[in-house]
N, C-alpha and C positions, 0 to 999 in steps of 0.2 A: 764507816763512812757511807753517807747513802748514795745511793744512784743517780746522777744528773736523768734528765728525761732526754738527752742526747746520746746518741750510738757513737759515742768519741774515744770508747775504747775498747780491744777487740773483745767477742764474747758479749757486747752491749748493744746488739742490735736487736730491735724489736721482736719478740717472739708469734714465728709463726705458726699457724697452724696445721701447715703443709697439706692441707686438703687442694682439690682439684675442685675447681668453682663448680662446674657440674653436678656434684657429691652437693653440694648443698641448695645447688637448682633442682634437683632431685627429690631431695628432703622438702624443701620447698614448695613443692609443686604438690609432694602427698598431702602435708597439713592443708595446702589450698583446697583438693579435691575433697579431702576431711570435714575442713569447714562444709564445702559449697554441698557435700552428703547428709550431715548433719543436721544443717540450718535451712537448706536449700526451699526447702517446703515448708517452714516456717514464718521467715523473715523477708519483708522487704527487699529489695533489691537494694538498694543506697544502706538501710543497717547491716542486709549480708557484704555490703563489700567492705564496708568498715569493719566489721567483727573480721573477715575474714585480714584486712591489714593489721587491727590490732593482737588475734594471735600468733598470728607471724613473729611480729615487733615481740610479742613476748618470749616466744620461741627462740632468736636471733640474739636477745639479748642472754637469757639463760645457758642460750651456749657456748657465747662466749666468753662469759662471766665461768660456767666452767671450765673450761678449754684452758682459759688463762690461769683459773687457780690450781689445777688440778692436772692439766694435760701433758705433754711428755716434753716439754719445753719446761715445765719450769724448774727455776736454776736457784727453791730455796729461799724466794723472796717475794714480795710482792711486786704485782706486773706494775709497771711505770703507766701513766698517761700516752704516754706514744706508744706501747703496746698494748693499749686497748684501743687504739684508733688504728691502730694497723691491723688487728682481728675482725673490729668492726667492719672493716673495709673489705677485708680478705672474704667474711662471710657474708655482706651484702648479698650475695643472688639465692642465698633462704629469700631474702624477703622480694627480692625483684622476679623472682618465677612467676609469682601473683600477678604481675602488671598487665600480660597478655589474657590470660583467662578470667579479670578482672576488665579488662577494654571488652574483652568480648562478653562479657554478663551485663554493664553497664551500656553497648550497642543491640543487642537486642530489647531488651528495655527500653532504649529510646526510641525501636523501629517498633514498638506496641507489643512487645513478648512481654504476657504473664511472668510476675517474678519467678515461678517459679518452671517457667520454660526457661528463661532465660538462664535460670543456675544450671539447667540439666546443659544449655547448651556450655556455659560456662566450662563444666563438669569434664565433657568433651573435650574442649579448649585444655586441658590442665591435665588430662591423659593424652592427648597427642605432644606437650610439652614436655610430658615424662618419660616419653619414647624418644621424643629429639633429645633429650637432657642424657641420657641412658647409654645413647649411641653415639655422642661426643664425649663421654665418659670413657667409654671404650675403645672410641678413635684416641685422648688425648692419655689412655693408658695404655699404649701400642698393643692395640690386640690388631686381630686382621680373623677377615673370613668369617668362619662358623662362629670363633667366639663374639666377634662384635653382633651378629646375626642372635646368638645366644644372650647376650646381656640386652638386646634391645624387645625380644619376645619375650623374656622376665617383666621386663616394664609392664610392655602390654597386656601382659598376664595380670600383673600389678592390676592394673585399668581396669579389664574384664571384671576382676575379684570385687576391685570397687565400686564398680556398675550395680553389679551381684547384690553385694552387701546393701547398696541403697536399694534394690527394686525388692528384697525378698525380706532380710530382717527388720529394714524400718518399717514397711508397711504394716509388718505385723505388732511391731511398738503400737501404730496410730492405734 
């Protein structure tokens, strides 16, 4: 008998992925700085911020497409249509980490920054969001004290590395 795409019976509710939206603000926020490291000095302002939404979007969907075939939820079957809309949903802020260090690359830009000042500022933008994303992590996995202090200077260390990685190995790419 197949599955209605309704949670009408117990055991048939949508399968989630129990992650903490942060965990994917996080994740999120890397590929952004990834992109804006990458491209930043190559592209455009308006195609780095589109490349930068469309590997997201690609990113977002591949994991949720694995997540649902493959992840610790599944019960043996294929996911239904409402549990890939309630994954999708669940992992929206992969893709909305981008919004703010995208405003911010797209506003310098408009006040006359060089594209590719403007990524570096962007860049910044998406390391200070990886430190707030890191520290709400922390707060909404009940740490206190040293470890939330502890998981938010990982971020930033994070940050630093990928400052590092764009100012020393890309250069020597060009």
């Amino acid at each position: 008998m197949a599955r209605s795409s309704t949670a009408s019976e117990p055991g048939d509710e949508p399968r989630r992925l129990g992650r903490l939206p942060q965990a994917d603000g996080i994740y999120g926020t890397i590929i952004t700085a990834s992109v804006l490291i990458s491209a930043g000095d190559e592209l455009a302002t308006l195609p780095l911020a589109l490349s930068v939404l469309l590997t997201l979007a690609v990113y977002w969907l591949a994991d949720v497409y694995a997540q649902l075939l493959a992840g610790p939820h599944a019960r043996g079957s294929l996911p239904t249509w409402h549990d890939a809309r309630a994954a999708l949903f669940e992992t929206w802020p992969l893709v909305s980490a981008s919004f703010s260090p995208l405003l911010l690359l797209l506003l310098a830009w408009l006040l006359g920054a060089r594209s590719s000042v403007a990524a570096t500022i962007s860049l910044i933008g998406a390391i200070v969001m990886l430190i707030i994303y890191s520290w709400s992590a922390a707060r909404a996995a009940k740490l206190r004290g040293l470890q939330v202090a502890a998981v938010t200077v990982v971020a930033a260390l994070i940050g630093v590395l990928m400052i590092v990685l764009k100012n020393v190995v890309l250069v020597h790419l060009h």
